[in-house]
C-alpha positions in Angstrom: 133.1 101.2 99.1 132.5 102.7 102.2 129.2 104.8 103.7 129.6 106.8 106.7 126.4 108.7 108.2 127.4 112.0 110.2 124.9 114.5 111.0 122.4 112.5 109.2 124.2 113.6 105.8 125.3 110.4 104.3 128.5 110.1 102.2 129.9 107.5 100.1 133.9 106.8 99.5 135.1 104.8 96.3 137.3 102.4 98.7 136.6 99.1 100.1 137.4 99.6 103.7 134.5 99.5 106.5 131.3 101.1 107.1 131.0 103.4 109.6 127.0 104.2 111.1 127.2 106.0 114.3 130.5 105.8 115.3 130.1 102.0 114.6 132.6 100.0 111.9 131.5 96.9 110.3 133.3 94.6 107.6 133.2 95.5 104.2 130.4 93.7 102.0 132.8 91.2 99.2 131.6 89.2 97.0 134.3 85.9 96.4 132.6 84.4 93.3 133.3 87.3 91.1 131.6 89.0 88.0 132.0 85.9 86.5 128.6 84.0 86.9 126.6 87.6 86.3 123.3 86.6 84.5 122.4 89.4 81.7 119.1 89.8 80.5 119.3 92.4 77.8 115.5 92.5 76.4 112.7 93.4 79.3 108.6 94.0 78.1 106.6 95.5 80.2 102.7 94.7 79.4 100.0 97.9 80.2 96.4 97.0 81.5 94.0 99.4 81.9 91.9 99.0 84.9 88.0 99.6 84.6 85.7 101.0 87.4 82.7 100.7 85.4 79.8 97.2 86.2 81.0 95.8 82.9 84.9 95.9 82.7 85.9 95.8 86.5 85.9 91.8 87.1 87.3 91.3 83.6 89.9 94.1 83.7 91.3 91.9 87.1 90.6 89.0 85.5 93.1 90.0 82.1 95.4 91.4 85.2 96.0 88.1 87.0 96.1 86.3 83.3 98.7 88.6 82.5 100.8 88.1 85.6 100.9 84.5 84.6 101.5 84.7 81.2 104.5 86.7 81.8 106.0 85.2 85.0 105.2 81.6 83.3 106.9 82.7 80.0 110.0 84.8 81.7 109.8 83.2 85.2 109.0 85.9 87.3 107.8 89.4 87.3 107.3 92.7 88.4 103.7 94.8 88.9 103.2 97.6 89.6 99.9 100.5 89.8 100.3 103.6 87.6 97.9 106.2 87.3 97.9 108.2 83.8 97.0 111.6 83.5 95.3 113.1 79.6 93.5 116.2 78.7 90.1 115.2 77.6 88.8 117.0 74.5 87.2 119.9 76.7 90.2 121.0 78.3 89.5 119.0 81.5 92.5 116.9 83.2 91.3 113.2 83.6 93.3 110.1 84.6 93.1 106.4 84.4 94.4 103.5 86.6 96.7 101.3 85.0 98.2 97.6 86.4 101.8 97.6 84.8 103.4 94.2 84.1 107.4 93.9 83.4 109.8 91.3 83.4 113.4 91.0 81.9 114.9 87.6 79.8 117.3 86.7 77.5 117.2 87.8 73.7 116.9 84.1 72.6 113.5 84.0 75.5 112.3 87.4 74.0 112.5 86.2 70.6 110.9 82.8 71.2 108.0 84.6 73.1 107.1 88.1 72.0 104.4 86.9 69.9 102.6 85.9 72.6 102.3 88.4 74.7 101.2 91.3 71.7 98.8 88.5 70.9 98.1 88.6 74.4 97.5 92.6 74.4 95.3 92.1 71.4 92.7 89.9 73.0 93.1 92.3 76.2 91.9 95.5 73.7 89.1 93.1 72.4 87.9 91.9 75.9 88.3 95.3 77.6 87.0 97.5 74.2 90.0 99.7 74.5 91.6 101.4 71.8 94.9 99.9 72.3 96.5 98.4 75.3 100.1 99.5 75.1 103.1 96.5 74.9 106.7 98.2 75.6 109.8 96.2 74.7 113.3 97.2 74.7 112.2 100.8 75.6 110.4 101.2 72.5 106.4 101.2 72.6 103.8 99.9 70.8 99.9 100.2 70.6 98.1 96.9 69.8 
């Protein structure tokens, strides 16, 4: 592959020669151990936790945050988080939003399988502790309120 700048309009070329940046070449990028020792994780869940900035739910919404983030990066061995802020139409017409802590990782089907369990069991006592509705669990691009 090869990615030349010019005129600060970047183009890429299906070749593995060098890459050019401002009139300067360096090697190509190769990788000598193959495709061979590729890991594939085919199953990912991604865990939803709604954060509260009320007296009662803030220190326990970040408390069920951090619990999560170790519950899925003990369980998977790692993951990812990440801040998402929802937007809803509340029941007068008026546009209101909530903050949300989202928490992903990706593992094998035989590590989903084992483990999935836990973590909607895990969104269950979230919902209980945090009086939500539901606290959303989505697996395999499907999603599910618990």
């Amino acid at each position: 592959m090869r990615l030349s700048i010019n005129n600060v309009t970047p183009t890429i070329e299906n070749t593995m020669t060098n890459i050019t940046y401002n009139g300067t070449e360096t090697s190509p990028i190769t990788c000598d151990s193959g495709f061979d020792s590729v890991q594939k994780w085919n199953c990912a869940i991604a865990l939803q936790i709604p954060i509260h900035f009320s007296f009662r739910y803030f220190l326990p919404s970040l408390d069920q945050v951090v619990r999560g983030i170790k519950l899925i990066s003990e369980t998977f061995g790692g993951s990812r988080v990440w801040l998402e802020i929802g937007t809803y139409i509340g029941s007068q017409g008026e546009l209101l939003f909530d903050v949300n802590i989202w928490i992903k990782s990706q593992m094998t089907q035989e590590k989903f399988d084992q483990n999935l369990t836990k973590v909607q069991k895990f969104a269950c006592a979230t919902r209980d502790r945090l009086a939500q509705e539901a606290v959303v669990v989505e697996f395999n691009n499907q999603m599910e309120l618990y």
